[in-house]
N, C-alpha and C positions, 0 to 999 in steps of 0.2 A: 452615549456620546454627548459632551455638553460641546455642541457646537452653534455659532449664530447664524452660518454661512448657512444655505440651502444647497442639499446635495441632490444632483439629478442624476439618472441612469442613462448612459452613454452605451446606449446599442440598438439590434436591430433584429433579436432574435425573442417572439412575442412567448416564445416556453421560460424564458429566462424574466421578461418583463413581467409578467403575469406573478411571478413570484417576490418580484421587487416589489410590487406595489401592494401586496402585501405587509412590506414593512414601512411604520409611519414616516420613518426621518429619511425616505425617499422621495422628496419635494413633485420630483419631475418626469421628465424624460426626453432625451435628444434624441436624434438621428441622421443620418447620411447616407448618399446614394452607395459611398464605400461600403459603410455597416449594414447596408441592405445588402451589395452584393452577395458581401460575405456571408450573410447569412441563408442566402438563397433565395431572396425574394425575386419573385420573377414579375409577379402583378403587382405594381407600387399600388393602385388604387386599394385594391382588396385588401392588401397588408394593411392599408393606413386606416383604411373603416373599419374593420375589423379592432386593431387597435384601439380605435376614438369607443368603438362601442364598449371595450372592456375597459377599458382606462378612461371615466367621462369626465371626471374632476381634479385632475393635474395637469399643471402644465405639458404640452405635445409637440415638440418642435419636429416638423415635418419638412424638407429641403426643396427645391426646388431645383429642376435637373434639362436644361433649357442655358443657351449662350446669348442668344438675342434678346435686348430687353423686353421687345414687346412680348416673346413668347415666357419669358421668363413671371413679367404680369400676368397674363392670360392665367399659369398654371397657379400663380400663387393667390391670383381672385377665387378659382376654384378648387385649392388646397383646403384653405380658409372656411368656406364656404361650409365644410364639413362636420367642422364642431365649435364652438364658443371656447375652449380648451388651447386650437392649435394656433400655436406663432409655425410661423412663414420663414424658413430660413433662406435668407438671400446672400449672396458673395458679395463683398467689397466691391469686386472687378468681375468681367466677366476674364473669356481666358486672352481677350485681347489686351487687357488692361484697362480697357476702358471701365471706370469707375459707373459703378449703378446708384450715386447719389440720390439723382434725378427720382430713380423707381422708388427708393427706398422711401423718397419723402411724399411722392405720391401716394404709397402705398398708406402709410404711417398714418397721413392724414384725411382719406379715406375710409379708417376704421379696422382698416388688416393688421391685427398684432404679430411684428416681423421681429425676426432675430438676425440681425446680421453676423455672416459669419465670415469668419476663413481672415480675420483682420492679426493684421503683427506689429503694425508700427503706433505709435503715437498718431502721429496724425492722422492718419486712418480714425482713430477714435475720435479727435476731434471733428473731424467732416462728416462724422456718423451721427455724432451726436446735437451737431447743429441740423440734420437732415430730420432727426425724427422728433426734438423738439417740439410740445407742442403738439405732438400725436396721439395716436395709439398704445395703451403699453408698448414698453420691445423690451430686446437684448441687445446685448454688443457683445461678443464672440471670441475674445482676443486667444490667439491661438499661444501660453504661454509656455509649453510644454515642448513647440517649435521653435521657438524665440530661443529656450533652456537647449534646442537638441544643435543652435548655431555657436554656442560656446557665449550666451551672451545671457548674462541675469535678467531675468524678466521681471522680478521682485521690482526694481523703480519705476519700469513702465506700469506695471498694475497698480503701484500705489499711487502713481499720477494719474492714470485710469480713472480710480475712484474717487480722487478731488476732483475730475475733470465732470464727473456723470450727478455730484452731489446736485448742483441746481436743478435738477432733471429728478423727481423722484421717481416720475413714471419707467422712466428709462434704467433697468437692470445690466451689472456689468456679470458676466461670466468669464472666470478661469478653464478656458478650456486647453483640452488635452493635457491633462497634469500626469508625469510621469513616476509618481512617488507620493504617499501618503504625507510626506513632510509638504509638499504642496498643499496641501487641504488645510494644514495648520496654518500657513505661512497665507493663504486664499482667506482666512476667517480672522488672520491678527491684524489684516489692512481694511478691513470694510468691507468686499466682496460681496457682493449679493448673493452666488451661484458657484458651483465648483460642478463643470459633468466631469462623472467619475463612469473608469470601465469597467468591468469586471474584476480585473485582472488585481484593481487597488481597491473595489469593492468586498472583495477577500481579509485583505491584510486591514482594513479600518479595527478589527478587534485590538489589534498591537496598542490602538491609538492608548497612551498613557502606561504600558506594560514595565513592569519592572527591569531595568536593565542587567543585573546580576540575576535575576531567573530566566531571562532570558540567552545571559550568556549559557547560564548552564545549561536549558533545552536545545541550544546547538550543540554543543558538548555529546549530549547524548543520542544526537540527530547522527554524528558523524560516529558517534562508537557502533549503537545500532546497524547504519549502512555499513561498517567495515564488517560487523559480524556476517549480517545477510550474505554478505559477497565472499564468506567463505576466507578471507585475505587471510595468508599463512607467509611469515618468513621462515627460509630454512636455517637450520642450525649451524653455527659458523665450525 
């Protein structure tokens, strides 16, 4: 893959991890308390050590699952605290709406490398990026794939995105939630620092550049194949 974007691994299942980091142009790795569920984590601690220990030199975005700021700092002083590796992922807002600016630039410039996440608007990005100025590495999180699922192009807000984060080197933008591998192209032709990718279009990246007319034809035979399987017979008029 001649790609400039860095690609990270968007999950929460460490038999699935463990084999991704295995391959080089897997930059990273995210996660969420959702991706945890799903995967059946039950002790966030012991998943995340365990993690940091097998995986000690990629980036680790580890989440933070807490409403109140203060406890919300508390957990990600001691997320942190775990590997040289892990960004601290914080929400924009908590679920009251209140903005965690405040934490974010506490945190930031205190030495916690944070990812903010769960951001959708423009301005979000800019309050973010004036917060952690001047800090610690981070991210900025921009959820484009949510933006793409309200019927609204996300493509101008990411490219304003990435002029908005250029004076800031320390500071990385992510495409997150991409629902299509044409996102990963579209993540690497505006500057993007980060594309998390899931599984699901961790599959389909071999397409990346696939011949279209041999492709039409392996659907062709995708659909003749399943008709044979299935036995399909018309009867005779």
């Amino acid at each position: 893959m001649n790609l400039d974007i860095k690609i990270f691994a968007d999950g929460a299942d460490k038999a699935a991890m463990l084999e991704l980091y295995g391959k080089p142009w897997i930059s990273g790795f995210t996660t969420n308390p959702t991706l945890m569920r799903k995967a059946g984590v039950r002790d966030y601690e012991a998943f995340a050590r365990d993690i940091l220990v097998a995986i000690p030199d990629r980036p680790i975005s580890l989440e933070v699952f807490a409403d109140e700021f203060s406890e919300m700092e508390r957990q990600a002083r001691r997320i942190a605290s775990w590997a040289d590796n892990v960004y601290v992922k914080i929400p924009i807002t908590n679920t009251r709406r209140e903005p965690a600016l405040d934490l974010i630039c506490r945190l930031a410039h205190s030495g916690v490398k944070v990812n903010v996440t769960a951001i959708l608007a423009l301005a979000q990005v800019h309050d973010v990026v004036q917060a952690l100025a001047g800090g610690a590495p981070a991210c900025v999180s921009v959820f484009a794939g949510r933006i793409a699922d309200t019927g609204v192009d996300p493509l101008p807000l990411m490219t304003a995105a990435v002029e908005m984060l250029r004076p800031h080197p320390g500071v990385e933008l992510i495409w997150a939630s991409p629902r299509e591998v044409l996102n990963v192209v579209q993540a690497n032709q505006i500057g993007c620092h980060i594309i998390t990718v899931t599984s699901d279009i961790l599959k389909k990246l071999d397409l990346l550049g696939r011949d279209l007319g041999e492709y039409s034809l392996d659907t062709v035979k995708m659909f003749y194949d399943d008709a044979c399987r299935s036995g399909f017979e018309l009867s005779e008029d």
